[in-house]
OpenMM code with the backbone's topology and positions (N, CA, C; nanometers):
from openmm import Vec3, app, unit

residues = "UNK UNK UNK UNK UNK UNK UNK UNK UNK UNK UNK UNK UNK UNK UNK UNK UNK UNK UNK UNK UNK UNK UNK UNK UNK UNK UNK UNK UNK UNK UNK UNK UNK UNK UNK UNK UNK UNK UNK UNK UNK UNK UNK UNK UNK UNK UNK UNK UNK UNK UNK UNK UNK UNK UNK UNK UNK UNK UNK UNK UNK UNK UNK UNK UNK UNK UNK UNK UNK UNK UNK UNK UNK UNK UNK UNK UNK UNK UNK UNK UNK UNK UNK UNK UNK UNK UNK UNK UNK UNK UNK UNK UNK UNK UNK UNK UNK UNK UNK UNK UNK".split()
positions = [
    Vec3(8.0966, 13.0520, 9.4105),
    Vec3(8.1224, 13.1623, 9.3192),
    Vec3(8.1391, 13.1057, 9.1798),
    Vec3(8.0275, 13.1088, 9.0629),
    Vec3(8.0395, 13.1256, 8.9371),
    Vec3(8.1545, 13.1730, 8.8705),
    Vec3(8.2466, 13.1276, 8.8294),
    Vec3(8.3658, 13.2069, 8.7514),
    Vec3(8.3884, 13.2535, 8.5566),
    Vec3(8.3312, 13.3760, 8.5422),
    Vec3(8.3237, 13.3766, 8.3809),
    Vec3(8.4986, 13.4056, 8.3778),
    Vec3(8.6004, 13.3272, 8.3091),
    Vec3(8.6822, 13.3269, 8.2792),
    Vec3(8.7189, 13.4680, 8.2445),
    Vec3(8.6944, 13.5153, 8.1244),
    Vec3(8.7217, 13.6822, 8.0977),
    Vec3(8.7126, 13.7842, 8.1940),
    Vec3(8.6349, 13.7417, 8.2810),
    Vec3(8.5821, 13.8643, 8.3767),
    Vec3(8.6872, 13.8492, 8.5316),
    Vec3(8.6531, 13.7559, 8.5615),
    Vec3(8.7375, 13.7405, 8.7266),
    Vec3(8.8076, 13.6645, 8.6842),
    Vec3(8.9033, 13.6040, 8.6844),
    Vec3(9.0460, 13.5584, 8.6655),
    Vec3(9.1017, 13.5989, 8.5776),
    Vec3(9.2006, 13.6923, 8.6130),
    Vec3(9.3010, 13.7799, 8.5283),
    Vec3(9.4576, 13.7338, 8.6354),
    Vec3(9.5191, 13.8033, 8.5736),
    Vec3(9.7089, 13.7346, 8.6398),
    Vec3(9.6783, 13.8773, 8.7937),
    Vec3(9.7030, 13.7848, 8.8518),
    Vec3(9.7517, 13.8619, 9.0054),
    Vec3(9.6079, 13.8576, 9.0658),
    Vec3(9.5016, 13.7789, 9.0411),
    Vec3(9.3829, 13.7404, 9.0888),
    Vec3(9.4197, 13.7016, 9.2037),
    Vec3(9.3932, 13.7360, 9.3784),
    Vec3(9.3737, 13.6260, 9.4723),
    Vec3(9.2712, 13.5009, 9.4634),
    Vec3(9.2633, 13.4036, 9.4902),
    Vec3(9.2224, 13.2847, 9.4454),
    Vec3(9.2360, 13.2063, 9.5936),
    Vec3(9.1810, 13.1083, 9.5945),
    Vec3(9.1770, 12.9665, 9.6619),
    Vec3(9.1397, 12.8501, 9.5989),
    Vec3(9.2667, 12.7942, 9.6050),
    Vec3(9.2603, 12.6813, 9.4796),
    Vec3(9.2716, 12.5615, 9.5517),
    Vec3(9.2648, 12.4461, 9.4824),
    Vec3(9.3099, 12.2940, 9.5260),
    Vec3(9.4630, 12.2371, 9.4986),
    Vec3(9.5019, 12.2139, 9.6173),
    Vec3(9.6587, 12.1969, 9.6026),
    Vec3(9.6257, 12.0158, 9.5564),
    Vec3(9.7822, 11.9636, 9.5292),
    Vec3(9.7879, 11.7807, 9.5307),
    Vec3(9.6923, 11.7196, 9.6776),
    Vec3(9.7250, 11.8219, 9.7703),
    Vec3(9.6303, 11.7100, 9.8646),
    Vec3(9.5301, 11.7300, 9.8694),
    Vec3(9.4249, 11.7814, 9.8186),
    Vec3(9.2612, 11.7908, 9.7767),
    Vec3(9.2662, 11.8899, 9.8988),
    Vec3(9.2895, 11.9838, 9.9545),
    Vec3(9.2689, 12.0739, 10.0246),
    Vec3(9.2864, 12.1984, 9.9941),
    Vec3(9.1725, 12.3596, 10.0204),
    Vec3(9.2361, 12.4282, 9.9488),
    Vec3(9.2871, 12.5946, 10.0365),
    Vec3(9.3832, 12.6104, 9.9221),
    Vec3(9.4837, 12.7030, 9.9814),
    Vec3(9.4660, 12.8802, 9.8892),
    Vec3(9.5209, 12.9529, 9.9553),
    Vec3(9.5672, 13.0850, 9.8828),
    Vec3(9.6802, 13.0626, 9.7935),
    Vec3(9.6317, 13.1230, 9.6733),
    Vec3(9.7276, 13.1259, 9.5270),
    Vec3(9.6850, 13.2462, 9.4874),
    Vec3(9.7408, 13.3160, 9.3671),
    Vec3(9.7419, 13.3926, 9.3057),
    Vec3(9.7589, 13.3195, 9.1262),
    Vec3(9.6569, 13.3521, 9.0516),
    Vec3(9.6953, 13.3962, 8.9030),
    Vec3(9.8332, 13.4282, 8.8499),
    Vec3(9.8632, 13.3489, 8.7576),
    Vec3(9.9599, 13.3412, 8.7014),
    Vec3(9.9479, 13.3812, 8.5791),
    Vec3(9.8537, 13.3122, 8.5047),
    Vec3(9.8211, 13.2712, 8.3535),
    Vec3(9.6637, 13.2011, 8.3444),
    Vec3(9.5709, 13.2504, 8.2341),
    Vec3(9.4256, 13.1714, 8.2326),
    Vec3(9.4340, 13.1260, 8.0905),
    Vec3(9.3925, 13.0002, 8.1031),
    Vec3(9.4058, 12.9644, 7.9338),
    Vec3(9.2803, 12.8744, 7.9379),
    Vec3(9.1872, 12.9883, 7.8649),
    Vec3(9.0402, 12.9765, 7.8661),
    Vec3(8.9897, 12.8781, 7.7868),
    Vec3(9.0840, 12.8154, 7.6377),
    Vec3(9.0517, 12.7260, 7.5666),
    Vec3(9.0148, 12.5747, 7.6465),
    Vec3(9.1645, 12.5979, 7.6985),
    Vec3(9.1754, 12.4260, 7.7700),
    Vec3(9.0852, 12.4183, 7.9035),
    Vec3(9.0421, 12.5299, 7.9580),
    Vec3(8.9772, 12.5580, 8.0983),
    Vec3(9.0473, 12.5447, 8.1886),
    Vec3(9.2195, 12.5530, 8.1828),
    Vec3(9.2815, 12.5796, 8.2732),
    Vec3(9.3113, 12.7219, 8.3321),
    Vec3(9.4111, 12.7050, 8.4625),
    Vec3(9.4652, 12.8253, 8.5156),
    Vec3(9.5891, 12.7683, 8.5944),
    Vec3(9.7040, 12.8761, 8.5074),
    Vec3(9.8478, 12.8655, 8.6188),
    Vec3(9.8445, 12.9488, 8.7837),
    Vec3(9.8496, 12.9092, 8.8552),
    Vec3(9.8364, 12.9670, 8.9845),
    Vec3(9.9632, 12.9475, 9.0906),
    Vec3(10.0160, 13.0717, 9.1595),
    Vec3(10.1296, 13.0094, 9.2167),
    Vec3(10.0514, 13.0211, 9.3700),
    Vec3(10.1193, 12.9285, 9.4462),
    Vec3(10.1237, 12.9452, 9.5984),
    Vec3(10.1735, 13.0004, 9.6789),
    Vec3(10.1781, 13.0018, 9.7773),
    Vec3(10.2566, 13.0793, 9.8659),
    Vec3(10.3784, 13.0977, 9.8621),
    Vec3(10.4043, 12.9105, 9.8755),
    Vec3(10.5607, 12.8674, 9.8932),
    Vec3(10.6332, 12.9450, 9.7618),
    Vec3(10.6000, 12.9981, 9.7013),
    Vec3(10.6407, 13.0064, 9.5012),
    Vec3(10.6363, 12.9302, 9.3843),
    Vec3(10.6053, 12.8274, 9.4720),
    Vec3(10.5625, 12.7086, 9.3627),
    Vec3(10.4202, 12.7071, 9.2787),
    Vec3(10.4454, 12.6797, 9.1536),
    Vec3(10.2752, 12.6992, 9.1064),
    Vec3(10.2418, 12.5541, 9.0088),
    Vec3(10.1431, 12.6090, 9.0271),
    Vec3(10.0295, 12.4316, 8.9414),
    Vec3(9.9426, 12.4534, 8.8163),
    Vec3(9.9477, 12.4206, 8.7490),
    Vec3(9.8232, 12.3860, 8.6427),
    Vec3(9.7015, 12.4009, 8.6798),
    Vec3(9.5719, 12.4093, 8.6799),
    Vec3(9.4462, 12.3414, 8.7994),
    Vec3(9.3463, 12.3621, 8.6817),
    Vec3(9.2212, 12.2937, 8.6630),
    Vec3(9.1460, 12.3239, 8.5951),
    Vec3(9.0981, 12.4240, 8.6603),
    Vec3(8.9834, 12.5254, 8.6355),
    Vec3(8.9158, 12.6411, 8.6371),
    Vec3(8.8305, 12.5894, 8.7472),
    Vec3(8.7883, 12.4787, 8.7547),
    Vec3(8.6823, 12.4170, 8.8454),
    Vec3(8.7337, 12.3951, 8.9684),
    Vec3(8.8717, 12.4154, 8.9729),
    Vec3(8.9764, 12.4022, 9.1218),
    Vec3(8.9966, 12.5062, 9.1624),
    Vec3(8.9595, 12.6148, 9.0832),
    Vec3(9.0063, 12.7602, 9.1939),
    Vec3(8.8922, 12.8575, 9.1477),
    Vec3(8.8638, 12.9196, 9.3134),
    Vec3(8.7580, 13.0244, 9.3308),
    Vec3(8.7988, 13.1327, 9.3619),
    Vec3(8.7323, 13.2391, 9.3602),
    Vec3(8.7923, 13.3657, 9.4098),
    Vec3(8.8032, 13.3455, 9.5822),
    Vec3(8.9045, 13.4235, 9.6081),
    Vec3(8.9064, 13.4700, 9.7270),
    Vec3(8.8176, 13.6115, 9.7760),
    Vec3(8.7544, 13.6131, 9.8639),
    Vec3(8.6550, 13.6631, 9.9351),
    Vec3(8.7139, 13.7614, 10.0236),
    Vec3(8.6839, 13.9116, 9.9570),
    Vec3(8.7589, 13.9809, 10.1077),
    Vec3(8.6677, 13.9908, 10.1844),
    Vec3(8.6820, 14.0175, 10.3039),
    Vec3(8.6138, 14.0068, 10.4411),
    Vec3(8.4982, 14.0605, 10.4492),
    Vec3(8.4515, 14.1670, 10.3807),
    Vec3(8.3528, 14.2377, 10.3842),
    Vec3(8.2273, 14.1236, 10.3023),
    Vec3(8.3192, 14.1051, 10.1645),
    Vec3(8.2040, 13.9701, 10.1270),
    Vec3(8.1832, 13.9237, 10.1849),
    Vec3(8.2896, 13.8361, 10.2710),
    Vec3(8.2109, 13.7477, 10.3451),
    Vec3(8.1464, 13.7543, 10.4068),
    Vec3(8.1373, 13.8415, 10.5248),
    Vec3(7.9842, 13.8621, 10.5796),
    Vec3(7.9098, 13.9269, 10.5091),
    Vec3(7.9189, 13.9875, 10.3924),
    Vec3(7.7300, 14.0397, 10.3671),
    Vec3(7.6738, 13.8623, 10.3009),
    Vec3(7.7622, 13.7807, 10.2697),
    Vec3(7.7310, 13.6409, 10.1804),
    Vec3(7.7020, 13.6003, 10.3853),
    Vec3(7.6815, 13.5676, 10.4715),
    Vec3(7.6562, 13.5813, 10.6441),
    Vec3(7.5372, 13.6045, 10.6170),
    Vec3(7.5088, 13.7000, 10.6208),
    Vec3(7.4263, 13.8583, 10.6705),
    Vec3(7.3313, 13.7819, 10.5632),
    Vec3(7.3173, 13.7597, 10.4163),
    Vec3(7.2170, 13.7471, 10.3357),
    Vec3(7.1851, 13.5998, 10.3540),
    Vec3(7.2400, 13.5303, 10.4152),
    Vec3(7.2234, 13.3768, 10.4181),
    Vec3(7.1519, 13.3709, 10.5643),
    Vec3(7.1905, 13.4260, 10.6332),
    Vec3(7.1125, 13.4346, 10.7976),
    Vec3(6.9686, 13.4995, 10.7476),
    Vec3(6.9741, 13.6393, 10.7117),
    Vec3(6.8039, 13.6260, 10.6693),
    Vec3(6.7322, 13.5744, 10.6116),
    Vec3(6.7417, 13.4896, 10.4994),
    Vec3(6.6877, 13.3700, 10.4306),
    Vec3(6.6249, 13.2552, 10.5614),
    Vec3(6.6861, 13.2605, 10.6404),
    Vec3(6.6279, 13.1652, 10.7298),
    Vec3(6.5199, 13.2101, 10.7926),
    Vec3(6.4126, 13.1156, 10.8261),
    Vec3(6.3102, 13.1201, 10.9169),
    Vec3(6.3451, 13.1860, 11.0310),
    Vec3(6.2667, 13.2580, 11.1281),
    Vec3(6.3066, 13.2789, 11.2313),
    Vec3(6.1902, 13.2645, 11.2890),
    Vec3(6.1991, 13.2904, 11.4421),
    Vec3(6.0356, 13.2463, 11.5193),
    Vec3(6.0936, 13.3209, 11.7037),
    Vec3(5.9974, 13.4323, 11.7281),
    Vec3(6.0316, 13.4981, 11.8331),
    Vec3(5.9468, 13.4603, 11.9210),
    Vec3(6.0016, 13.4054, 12.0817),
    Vec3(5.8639, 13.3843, 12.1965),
    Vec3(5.9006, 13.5134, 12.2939),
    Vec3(5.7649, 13.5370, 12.2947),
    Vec3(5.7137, 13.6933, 12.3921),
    Vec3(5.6206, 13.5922, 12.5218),
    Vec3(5.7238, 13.6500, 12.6657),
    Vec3(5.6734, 13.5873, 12.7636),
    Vec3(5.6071, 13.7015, 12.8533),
    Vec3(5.5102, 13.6827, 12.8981),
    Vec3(5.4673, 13.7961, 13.0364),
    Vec3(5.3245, 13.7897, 13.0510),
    Vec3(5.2302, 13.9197, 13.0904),
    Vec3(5.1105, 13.8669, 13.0602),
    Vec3(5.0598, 13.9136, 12.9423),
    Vec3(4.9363, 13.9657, 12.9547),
    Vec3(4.8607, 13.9385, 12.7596),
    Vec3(4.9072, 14.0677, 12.7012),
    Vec3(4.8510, 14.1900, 12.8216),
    Vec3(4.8616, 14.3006, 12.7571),
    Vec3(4.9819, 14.3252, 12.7262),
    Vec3(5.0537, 14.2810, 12.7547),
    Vec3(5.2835, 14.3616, 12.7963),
    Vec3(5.2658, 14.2487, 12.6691),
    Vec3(5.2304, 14.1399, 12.6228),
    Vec3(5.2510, 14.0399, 12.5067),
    Vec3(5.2348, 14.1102, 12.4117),
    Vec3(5.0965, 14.1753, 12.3820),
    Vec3(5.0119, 14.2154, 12.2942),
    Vec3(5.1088, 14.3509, 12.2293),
    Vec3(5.1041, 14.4515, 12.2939),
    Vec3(5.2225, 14.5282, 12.3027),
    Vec3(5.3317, 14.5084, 12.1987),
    Vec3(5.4469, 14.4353, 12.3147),
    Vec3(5.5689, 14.3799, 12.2474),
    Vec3(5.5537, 14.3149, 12.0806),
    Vec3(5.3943, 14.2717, 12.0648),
    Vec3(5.4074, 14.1573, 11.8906),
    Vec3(5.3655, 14.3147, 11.8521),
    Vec3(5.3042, 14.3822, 11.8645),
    Vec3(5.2953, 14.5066, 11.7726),
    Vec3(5.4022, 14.6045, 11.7255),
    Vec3(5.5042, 14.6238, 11.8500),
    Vec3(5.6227, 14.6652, 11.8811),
    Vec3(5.7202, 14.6101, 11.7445),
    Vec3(5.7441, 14.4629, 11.7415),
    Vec3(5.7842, 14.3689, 11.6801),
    Vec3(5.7142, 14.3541, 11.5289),
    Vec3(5.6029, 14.3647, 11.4853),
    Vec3(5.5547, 14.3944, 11.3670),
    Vec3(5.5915, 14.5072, 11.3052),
    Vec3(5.6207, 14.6603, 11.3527),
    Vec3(5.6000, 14.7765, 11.3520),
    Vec3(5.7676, 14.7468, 11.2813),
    Vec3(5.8553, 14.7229, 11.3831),
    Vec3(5.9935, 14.6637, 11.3499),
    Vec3(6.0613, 14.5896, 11.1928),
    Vec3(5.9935, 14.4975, 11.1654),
    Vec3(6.0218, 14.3578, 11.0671),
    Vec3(5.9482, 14.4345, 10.9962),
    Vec3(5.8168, 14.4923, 10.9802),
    Vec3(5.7788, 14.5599, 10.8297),
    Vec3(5.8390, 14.7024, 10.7463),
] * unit.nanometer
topology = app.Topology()
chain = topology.addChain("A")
for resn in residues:
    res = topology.addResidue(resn, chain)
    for name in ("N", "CA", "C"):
        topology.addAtom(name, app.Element.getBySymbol(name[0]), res)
């Protein structure tokens, strides 16, 4: 996720940021201070951090996340095998064309 400072990170933003141990967690917006390219963010515990802008992304509600699923699964190749004899074959790929177009 691209982050234009003005636009998505505002105070009370959900976020997933990088804590001290390079792993990352749920925070919330505190403060964005667009000059320096930072952001104050608190954690769960109540404790909050400094982080550059490049350490915290939006958080994703659920629905994003699968259509970001859903649009990444069709991008992929796919490849269907039709077993039986010719005609019940022949059939089914027309069936299957008729479908995907």
């Amino acid at each position: 996720v691209t982050l234009d400072v003005r636009e998505d990170l505002i105070p009370g933003t959900a976020v997933r940021a990088v804590y001290e141990d390079g792993d990352w967690y749920d925070a919330t917006v505190l403060e964005v201070h667009p000059v320096s390219d930072m952001v104050d963010v608190q954690w769960k515990d109540a404790s909050s951090s400094r982080l550059l802008i490049r350490d915290v992304k939006l958080k994703l509600s659920t629905d994003s996340q699968q259509r970001r699923k859903r649009e990444a699964l069709l991008q992929t190749a796919r490849r269907l095998a039709i077993f039986g004899p010719a005609r019940e074959r022949k059939i089914a790929v027309a069936s299957v064309m008729v479908l995907v177009e």
